[in-house]
TIRO-2110 file (N, C-alpha, C; in Angstrom, 1 decimal):
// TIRO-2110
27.6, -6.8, 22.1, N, 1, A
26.5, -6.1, 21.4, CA, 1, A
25.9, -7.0, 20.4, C, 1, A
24.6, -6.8, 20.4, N, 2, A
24.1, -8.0, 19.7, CA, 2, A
24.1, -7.4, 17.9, C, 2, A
23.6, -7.9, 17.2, N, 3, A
23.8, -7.8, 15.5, CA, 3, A
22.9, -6.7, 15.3, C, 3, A
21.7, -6.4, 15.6, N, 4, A
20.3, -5.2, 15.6, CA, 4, A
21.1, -4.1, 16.4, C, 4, A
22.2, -4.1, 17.4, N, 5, A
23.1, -3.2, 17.7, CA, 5, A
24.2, -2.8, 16.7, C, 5, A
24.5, -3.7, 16.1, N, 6, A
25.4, -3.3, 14.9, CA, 6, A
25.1, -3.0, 14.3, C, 6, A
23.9, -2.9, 13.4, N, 7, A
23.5, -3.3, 12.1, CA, 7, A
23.9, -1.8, 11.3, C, 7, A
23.0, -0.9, 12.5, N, 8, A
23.3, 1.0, 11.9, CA, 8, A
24.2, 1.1, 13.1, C, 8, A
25.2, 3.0, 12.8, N, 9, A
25.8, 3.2, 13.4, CA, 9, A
25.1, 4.0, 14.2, C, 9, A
25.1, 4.7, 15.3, N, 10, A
24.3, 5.6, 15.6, CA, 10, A
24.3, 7.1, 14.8, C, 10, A
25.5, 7.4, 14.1, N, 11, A
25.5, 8.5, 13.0, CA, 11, A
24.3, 8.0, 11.8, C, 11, A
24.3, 6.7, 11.5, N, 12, A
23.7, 5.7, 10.2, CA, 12, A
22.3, 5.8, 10.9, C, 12, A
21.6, 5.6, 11.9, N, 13, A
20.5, 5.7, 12.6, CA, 13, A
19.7, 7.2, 12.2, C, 13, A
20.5, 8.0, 12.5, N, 14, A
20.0, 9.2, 12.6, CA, 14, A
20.0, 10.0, 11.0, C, 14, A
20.9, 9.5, 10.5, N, 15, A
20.6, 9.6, 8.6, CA, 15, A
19.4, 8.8, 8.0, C, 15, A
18.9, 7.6, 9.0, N, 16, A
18.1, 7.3, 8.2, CA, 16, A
16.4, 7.8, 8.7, C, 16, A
16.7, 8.2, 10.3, N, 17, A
15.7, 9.1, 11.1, CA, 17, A
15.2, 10.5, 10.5, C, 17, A
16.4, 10.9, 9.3, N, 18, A
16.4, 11.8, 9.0, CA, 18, A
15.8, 12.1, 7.3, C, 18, A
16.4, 10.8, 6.9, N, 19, A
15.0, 10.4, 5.6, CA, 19, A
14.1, 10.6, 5.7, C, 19, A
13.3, 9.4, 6.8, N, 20, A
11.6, 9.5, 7.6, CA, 20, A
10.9, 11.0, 7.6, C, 20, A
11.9, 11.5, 8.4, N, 21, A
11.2, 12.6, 8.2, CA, 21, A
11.2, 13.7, 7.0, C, 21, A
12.3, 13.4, 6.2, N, 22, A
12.1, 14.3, 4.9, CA, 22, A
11.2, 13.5, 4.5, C, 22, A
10.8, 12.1, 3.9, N, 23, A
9.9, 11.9, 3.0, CA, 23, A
8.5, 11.9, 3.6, C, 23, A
8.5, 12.2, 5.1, N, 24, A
7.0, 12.8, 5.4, CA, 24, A
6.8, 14.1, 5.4, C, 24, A
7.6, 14.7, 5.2, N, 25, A
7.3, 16.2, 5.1, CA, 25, A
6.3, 16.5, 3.9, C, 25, A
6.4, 15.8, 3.0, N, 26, A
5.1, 16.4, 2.1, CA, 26, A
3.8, 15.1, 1.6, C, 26, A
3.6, 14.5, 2.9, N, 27, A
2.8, 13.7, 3.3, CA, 27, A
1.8, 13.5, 4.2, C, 27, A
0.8, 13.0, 4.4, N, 28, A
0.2, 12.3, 5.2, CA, 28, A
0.4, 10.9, 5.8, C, 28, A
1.2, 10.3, 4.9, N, 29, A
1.7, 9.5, 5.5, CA, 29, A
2.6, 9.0, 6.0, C, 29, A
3.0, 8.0, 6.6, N, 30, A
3.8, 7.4, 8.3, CA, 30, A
4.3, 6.3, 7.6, C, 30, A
5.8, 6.1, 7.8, N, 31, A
6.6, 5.7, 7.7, CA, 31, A
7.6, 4.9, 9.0, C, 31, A
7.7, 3.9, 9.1, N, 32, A
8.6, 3.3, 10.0, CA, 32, A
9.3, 2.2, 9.5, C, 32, A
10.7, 2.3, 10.4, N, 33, A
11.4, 1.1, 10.4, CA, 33, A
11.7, 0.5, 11.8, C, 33, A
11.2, -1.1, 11.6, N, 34, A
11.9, -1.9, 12.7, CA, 34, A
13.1, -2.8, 12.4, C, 34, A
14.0, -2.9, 13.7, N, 35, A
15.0, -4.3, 13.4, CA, 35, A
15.0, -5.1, 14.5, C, 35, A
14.9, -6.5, 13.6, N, 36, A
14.9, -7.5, 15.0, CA, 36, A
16.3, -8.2, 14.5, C, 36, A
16.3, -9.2, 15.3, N, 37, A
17.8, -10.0, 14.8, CA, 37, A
17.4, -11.0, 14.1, C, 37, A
16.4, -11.6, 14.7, N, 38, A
15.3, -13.2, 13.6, CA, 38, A
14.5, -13.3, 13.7, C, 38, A
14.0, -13.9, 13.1, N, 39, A
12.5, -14.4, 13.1, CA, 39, A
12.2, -15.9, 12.2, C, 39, A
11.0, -16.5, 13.1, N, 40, A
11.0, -17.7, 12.1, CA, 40, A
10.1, -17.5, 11.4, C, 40, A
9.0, -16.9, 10.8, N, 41, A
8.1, -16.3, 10.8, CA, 41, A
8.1, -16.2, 9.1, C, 41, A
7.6, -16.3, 8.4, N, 42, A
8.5, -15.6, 6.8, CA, 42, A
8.2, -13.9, 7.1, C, 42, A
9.5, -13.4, 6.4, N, 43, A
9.3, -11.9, 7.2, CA, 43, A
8.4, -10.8, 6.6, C, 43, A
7.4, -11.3, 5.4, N, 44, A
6.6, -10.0, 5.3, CA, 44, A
5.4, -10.4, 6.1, C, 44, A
4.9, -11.7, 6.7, N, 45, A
4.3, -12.0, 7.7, CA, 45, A
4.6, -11.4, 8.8, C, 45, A
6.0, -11.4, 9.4, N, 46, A
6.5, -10.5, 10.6, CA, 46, A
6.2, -9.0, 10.5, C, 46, A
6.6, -9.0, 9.3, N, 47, A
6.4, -7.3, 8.9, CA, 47, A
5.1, -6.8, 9.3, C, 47, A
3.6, -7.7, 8.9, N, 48, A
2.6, -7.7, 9.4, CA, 48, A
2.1, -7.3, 10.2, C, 48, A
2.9, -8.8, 11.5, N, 49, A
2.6, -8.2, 12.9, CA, 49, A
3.3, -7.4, 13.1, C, 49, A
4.3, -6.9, 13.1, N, 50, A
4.9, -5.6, 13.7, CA, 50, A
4.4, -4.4, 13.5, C, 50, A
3.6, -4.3, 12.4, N, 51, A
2.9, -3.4, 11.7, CA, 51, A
1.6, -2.8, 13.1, C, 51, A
1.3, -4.3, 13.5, N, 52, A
0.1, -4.0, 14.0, CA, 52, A
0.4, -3.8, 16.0, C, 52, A
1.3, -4.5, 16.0, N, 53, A
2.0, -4.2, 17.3, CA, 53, A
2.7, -2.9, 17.4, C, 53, A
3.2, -2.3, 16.5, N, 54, A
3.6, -0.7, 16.6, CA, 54, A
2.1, 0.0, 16.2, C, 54, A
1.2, -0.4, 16.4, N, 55, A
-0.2, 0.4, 15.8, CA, 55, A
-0.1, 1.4, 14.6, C, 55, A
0.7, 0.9, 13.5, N, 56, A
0.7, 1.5, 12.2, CA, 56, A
-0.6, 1.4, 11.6, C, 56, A
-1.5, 0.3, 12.0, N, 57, A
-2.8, 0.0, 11.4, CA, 57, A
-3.6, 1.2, 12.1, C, 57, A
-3.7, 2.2, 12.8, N, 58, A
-4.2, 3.5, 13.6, CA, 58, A
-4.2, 4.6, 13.1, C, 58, A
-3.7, 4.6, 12.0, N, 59, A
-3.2, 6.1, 11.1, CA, 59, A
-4.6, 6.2, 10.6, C, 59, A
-5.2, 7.9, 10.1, N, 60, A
-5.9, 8.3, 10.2, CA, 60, A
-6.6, 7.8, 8.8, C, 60, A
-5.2, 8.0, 7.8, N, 61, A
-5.9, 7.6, 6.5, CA, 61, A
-4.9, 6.1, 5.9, C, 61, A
-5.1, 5.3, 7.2, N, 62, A
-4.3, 3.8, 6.6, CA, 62, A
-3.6, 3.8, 5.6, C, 62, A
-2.2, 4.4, 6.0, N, 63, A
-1.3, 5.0, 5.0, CA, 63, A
-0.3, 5.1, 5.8, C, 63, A
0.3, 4.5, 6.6, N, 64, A
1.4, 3.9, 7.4, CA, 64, A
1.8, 2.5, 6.6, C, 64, A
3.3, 3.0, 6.4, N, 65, A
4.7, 1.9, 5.8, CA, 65, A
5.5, 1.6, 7.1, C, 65, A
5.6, 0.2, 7.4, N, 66, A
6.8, -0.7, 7.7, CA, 66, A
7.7, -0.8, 6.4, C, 66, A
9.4, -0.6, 6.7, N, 67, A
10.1, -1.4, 6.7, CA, 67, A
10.9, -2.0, 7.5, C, 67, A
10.4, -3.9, 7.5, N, 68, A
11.1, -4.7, 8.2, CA, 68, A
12.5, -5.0, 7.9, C, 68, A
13.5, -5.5, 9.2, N, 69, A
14.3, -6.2, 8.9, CA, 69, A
15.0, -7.2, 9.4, C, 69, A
15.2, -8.0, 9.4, N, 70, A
15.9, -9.5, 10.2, CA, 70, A
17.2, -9.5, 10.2, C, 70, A
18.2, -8.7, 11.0, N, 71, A
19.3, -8.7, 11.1, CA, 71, A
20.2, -9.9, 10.4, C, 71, A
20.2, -10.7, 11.3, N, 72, A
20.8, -12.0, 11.2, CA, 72, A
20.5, -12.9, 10.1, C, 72, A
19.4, -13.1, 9.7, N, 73, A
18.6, -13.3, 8.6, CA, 73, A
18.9, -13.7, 7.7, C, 73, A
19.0, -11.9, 7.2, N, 74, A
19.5, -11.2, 6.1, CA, 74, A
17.7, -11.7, 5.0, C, 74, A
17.0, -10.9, 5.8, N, 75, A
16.1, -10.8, 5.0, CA, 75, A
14.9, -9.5, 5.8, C, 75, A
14.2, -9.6, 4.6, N, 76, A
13.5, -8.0, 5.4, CA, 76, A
12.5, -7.9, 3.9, C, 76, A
11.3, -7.1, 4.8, N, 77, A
10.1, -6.5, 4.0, CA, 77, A
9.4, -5.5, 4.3, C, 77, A
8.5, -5.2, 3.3, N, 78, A
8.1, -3.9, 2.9, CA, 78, A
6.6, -4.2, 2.8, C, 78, A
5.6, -3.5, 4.0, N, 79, A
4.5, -3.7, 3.8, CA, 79, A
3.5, -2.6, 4.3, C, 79, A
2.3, -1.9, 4.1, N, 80, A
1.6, -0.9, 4.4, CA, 80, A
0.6, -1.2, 4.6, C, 80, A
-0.4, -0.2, 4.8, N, 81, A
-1.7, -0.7, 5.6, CA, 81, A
-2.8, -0.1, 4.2, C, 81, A
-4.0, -0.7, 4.3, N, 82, A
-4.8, -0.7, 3.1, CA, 82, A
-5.2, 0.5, 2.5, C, 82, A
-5.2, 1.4, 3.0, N, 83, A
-5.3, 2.5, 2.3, CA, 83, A
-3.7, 3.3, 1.0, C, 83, A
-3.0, 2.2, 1.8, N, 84, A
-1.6, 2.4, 0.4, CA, 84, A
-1.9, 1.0, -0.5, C, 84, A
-2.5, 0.4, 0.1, N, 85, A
-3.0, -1.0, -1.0, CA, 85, A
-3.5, -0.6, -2.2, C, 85, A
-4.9, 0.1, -1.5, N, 86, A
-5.8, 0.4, -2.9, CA, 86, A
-5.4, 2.1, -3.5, C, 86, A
-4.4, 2.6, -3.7, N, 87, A
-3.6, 3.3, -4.3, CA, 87, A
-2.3, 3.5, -4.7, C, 87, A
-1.6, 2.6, -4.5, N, 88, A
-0.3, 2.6, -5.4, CA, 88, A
-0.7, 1.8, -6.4, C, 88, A
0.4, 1.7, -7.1, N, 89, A
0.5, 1.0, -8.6, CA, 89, A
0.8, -0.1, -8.1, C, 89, A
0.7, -1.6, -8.8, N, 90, A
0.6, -2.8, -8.4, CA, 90, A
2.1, -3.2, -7.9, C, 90, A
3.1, -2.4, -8.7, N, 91, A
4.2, -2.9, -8.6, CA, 91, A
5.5, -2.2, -7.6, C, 91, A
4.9, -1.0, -6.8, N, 92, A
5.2, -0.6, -6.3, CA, 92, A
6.3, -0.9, -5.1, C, 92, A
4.9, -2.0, -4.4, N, 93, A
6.4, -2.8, -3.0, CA, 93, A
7.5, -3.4, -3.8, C, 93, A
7.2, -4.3, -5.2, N, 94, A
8.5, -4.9, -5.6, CA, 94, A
9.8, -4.2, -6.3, C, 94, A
9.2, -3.0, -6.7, N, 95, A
10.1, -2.0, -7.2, CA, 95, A
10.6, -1.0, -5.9, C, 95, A
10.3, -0.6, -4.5, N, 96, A
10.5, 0.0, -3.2, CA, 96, A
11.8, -1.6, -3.0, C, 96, A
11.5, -2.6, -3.0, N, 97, A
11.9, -4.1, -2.4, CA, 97, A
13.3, -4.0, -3.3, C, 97, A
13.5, -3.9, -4.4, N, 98, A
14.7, -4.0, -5.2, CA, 98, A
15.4, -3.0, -5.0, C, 98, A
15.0, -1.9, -5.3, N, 99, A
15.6, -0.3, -4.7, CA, 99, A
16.7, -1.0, -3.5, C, 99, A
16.4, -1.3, -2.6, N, 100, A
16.7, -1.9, -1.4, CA, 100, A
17.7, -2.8, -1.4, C, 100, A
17.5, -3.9, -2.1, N, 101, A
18.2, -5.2, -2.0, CA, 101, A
19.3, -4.9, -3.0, C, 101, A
19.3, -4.0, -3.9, N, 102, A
20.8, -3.4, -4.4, CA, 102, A
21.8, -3.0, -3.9, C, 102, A
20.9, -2.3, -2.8, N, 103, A
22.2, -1.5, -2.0, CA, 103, A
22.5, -2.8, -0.6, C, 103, A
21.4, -3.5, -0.3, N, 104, A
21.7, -4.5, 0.8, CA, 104, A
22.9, -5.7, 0.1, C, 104, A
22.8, -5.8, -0.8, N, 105, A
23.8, -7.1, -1.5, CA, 105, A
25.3, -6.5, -1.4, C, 105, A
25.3, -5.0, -1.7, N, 106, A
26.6, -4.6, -1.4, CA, 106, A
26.8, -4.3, 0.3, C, 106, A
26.4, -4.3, 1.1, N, 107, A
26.5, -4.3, 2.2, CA, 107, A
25.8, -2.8, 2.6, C, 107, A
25.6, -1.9, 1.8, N, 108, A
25.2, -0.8, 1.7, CA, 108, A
23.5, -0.7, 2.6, C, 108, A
24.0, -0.8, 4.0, N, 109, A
22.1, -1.3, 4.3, CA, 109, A
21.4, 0.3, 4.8, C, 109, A
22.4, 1.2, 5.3, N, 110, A
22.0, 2.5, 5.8, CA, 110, A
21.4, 3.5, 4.5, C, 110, A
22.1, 3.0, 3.4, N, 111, A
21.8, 3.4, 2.0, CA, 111, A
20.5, 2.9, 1.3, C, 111, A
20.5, 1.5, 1.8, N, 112, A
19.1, 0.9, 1.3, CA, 112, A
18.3, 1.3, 1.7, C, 112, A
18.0, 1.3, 3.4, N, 113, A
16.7, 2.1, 3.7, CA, 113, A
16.6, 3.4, 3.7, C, 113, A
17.6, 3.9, 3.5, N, 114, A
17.3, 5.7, 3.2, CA, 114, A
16.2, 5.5, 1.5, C, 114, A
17.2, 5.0, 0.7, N, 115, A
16.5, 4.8, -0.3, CA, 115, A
15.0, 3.9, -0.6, C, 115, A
14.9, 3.1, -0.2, N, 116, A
13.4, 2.5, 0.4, CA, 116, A
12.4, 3.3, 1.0, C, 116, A
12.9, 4.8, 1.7, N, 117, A
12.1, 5.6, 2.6, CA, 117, A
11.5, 6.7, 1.6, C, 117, A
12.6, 6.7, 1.0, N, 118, A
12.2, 7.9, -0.1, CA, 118, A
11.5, 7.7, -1.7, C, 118, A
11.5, 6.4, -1.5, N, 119, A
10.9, 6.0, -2.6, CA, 119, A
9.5, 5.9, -2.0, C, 119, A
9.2, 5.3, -1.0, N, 120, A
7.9, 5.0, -0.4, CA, 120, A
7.1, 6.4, 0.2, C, 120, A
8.3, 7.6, 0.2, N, 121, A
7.8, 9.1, 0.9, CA, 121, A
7.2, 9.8, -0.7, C, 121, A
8.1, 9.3, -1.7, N, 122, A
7.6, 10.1, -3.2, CA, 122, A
6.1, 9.5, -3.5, C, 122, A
5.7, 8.4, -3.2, N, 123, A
4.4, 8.0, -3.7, CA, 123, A
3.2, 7.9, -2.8, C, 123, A
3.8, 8.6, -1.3, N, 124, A
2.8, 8.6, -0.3, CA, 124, A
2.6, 10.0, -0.6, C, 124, A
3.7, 11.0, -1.0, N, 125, A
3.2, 12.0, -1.6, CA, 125, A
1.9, 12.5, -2.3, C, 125, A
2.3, 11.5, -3.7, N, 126, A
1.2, 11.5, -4.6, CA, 126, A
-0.2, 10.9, -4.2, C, 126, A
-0.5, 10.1, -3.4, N, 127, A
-1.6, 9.8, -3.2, CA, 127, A
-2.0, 10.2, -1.6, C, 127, A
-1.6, 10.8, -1.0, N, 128, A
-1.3, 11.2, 0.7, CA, 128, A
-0.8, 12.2, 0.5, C, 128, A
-0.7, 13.3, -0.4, N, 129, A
-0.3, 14.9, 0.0, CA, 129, A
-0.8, 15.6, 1.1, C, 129, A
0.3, 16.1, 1.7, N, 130, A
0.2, 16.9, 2.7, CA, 130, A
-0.8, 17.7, 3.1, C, 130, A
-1.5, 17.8, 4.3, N, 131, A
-2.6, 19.0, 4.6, CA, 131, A
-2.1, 19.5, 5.5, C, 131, A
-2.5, 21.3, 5.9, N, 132, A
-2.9, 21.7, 6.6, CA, 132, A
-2.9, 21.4, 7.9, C, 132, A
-3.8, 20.1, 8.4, N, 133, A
-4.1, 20.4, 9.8, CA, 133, A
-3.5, 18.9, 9.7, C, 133, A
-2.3, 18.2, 8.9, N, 134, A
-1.9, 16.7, 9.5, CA, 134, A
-1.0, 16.6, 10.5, C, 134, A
-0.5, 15.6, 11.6, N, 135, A
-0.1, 15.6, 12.5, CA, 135, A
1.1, 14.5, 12.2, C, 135, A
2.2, 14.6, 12.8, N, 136, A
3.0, 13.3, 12.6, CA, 136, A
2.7, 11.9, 13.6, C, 136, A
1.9, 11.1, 13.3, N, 137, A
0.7, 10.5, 14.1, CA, 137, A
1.8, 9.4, 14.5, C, 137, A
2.9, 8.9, 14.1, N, 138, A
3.6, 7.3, 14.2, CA, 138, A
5.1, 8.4, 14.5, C, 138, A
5.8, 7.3, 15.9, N, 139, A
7.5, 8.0, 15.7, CA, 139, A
8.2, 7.7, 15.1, C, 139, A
9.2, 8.6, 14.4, N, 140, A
9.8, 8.3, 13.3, CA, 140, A
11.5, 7.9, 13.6, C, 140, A
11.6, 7.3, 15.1, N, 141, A
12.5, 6.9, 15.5, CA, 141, A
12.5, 5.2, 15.3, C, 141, A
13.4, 4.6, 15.3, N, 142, A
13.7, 3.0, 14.5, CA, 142, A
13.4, 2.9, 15.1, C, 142, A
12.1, 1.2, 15.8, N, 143, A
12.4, 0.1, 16.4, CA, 143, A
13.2, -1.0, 16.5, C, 143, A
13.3, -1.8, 17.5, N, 144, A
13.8, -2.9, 17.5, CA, 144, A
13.4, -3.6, 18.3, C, 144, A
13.5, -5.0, 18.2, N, 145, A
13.1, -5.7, 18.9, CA, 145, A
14.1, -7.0, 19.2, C, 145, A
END
């Protein structure tokens, strides 16, 4: 089994499947996570393309989150499409990025991205509140690659 097979449990998968969708429940915005094993790439560059290879850049109000992660690595990032650019607070990805790498240092990685999801679902909130007629436009099932 390769290391992006280990990384979550399939109970740990579905806890964190299960985040996604709580912090889109009072949103417009899309949220995903991918895992690869490497990359040579620096990874919020990767994060990028993956962004654009899962068509997160297609959301209605460009307000689709990647979190990446490089198994093997041991590195990963946090990046969104320009419509969360020009409304969060400047410091937002590096305070979502720390959240994270707390719980990743202790080995705690199922805990990281749960908490990365919901930090990034509280402020897609605030500027992407939920409507009426929004759709869940991106699957909120993990990639990998």
């Amino acid at each position: 089994m390769s290391h992006v097979e280990d990384f979550l449990t399939a109970e740990e998968e579905a806890e964190v499947v299960d985040a996604i969708v709580q912090a889109e429940r009072n949103t417009s915005g899309e949220i995903r996570v991918h895992l690869e094993a490497t990359t040579k790439m620096e990874p919020y560059l990767r994060a990028q393309e993956i962004f654009r290879l899962l068509k997160m850049d297609n959301t209605k109000e460009d307000n689709g989150v990647l979190i990446y992660v490089a198994v093997e690595d041991k590195k990963f990032a946090v990046c969104g499409d320009k419509g969360i650019h020009m409304a969060v607070p400047e410091d937002f990805w590096d305070s979502t990025k720390d959240i994270m790498q707390s719980h990743f240092q202790k080995g705690q990685f199922k805990q990281g991205l749960v908490a990365g999801i919901l930090k990034a679902g509280q402020e897609l909130k605030t500027h992407f509140p939920w409507q009426q007629d929004d759709t869940n436009e991106l699957s909120n099932e993990i990639s990998k690659g």
